[in-house]
N, C-alpha and C positions, 0 to 999 in steps of 0.2 A: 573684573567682570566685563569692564569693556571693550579689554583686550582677549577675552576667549571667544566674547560674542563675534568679534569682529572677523576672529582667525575659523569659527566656526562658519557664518555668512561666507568668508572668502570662498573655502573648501565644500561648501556647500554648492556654492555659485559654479566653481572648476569642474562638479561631478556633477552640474545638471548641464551644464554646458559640453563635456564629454558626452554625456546621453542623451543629448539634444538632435535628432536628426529632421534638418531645415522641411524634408520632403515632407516628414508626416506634422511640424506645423504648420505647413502650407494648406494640408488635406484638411488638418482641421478648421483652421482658419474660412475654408471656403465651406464646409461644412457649417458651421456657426450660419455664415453668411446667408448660404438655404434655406436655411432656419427662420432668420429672420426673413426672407424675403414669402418663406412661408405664411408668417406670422400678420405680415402685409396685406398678403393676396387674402388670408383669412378676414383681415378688420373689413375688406376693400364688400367683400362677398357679405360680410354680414350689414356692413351701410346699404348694398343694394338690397337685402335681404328688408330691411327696416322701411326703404323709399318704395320696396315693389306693395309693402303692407298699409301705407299710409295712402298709396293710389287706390287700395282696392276700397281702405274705409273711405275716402272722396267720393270713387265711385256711388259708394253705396250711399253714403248722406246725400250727395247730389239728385240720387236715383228718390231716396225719401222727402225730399226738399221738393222735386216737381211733383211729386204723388200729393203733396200737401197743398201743392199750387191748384190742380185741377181740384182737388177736394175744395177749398174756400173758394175755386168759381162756379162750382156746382152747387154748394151753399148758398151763396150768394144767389145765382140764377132762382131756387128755387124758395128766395124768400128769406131764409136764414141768414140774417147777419150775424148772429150771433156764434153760430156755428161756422162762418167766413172768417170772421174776426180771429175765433182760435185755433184755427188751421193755420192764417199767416202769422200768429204769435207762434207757434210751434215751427213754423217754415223759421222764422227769424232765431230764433236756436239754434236749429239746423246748419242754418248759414254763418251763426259767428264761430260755431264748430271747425264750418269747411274752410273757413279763415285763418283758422288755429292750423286746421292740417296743413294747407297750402304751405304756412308760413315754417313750419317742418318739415316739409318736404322742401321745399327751396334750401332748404339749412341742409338737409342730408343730402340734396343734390351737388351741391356744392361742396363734402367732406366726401363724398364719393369721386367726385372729378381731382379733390387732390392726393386723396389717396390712390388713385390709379394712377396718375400722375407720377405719385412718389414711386408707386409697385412699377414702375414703366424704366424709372430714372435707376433705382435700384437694381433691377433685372439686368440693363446695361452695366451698370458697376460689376456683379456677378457675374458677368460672364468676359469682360476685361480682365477680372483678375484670376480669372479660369485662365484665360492663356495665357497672361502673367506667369502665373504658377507652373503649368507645364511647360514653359520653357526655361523659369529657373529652376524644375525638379530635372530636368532633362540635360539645363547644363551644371548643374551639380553630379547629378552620375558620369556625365563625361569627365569630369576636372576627378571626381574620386577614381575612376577606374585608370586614369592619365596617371595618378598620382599613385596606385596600385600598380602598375607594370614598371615605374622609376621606380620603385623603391625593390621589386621585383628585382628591375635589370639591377640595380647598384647594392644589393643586400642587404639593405638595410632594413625592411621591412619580416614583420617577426618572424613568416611562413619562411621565408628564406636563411634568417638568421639561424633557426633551431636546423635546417637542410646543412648550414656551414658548419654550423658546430658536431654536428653527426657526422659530416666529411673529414672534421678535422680530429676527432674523436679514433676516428676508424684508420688513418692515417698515424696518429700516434700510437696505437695497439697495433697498427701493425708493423712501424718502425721497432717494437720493442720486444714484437715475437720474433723477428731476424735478430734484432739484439743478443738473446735469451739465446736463440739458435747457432748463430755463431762463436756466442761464450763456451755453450756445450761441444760445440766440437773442437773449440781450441782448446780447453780442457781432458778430453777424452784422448785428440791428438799427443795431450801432455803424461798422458796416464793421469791426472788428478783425479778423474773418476775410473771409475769399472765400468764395462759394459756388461752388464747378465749376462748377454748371448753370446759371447767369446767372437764376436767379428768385428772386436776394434783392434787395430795395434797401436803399440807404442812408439816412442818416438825414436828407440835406437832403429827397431824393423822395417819404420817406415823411411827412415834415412839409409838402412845400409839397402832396400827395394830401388829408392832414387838413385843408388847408386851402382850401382849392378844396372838397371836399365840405363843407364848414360855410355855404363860403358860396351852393352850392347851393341848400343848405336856403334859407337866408335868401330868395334871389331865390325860389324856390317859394313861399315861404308870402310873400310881399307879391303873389303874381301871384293867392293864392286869397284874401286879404283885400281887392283890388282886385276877382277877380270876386262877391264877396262883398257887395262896396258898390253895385256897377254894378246887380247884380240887384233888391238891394234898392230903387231910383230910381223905375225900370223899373217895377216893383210899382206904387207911390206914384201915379205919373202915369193906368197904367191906370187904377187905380179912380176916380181922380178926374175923368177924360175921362166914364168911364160915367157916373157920379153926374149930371152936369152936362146931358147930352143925355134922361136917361131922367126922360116927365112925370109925372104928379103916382100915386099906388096908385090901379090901378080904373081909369083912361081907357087906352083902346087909342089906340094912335098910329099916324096913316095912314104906308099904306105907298106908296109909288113904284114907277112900272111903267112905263117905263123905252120900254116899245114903244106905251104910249098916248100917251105925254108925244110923243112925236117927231110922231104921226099930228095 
């Protein structure tokens, strides 16, 4: 069991690490982050939220504290001690009230300054590792696309791989249709097959064809090496008839007239 556990965790760990792409846990990651820096700026709002509510009750006990002041000196003034007396019993309520508040409000003024403080420190962490991020989402797509045009140029890469195998596919069918094609006509050459159409021959026809034309040739070229000689004779004799009749440079030679000879 703790060796299928182990073999399952391994294989588990390979196929989330295959399907792990760094960019989108970086997005998350900064994501989370906003979140919380969210969650900051929300405590930060609602402490100021709690110290703006504790000013306003001050305010107001303050505001009833001297309303009670002039009331026990106007008692007073007009005889009333007794009605002076609990007006500054009530004033003195009043007051250990706005003591109570102060001492809350000093306490929230103080969790407000550090949590802004923190929402401040944070905010800068946030946005560090903002450009953290985008530059190693930026140099991860470069090294992938690097690492896509190597494997591109060198073949090994699948898009390329299943390209070679369909070239070399196409290349052996088509070594094997010349195969197929040359078998058939050295066979047909042989007579081993028929042809339907009656325009193949056989191999005596086609040997006594090669032979008859060779010796075409043959008779042709003794019929132009014969006129060949002939013309050449023919030459020879002219010039040497001319040479013979024609007299010496320089004397003109009488000519015959043919209609004075007969007269």
């Amino acid at each position: 069991m703790k060796r299928m556990g182990m073999i399952f965790r391994a294989k588990a760990n390979k196929a989330l690490d295959r399907a792990e792409d760094p960019r989108e846990t970086l997005d998350y990651s900064y994501q989370k982050q906003l979140e919380l820096l969210q969650k900051v700026r929300r405590g930060v709002a609602d402490v100021a939220t709690s110290r703006k509510r504790l000013e306003l009750q001050l305010n107001q006990l303050q505001g009833q504290s001297s309303k009670l002041e002039d009331q026990g000196r106007k008692a007073l003034a007009l005889g009333r001690e007794d009605l002076a007396r609990e007006a500054l019993s009530r004033r003195a309520a009043l007051q250990q009230q706005v003591s109570d508040l102060e001492t809350q409000h000093t306490t929230l003024q103080g969790e407000e300054e550090k949590l802004t403080l923190a929402a401040q420190r944070l905010q800068a962490k946030v946005d560090a590792f903002r450009t953290k991020k985008e530059t190693i989402k930026a140099t991860y797509t470069a090294a992938q696309a690097q690492t896509r045009i190597g494997e591109a140029f060198s073949g090994i890469s699948e898009e390329m791989g299943d390209v070679g195998m369909a070239i070399q596919r196409a290349e052996d069918k088509t070594q094997q249709m010349q195969a197929r094609a040359g078998a058939i006509d050295e066979l047909l050459a042989s007579g081993a097959l028929d042809d339907p159409t009656g325009t193949a021959k056989d191999d005596i026809t086609a040997e006594l064809e090669r032979l008859s034309g060779g010796s075409d040739v043959e008779l042709e070229l003794q019929r132009m090496k014969a006129e060949l000689a002939g013309g050449t004779g023919g030459t020879k004799q002219a010039i040497e008839g001319g040479s013979g009749q024609a007299g010496q440079p320089g004397q003109a030679q009488p000519q015959e007239h043919p209609r004075f000879d007969k007269q």
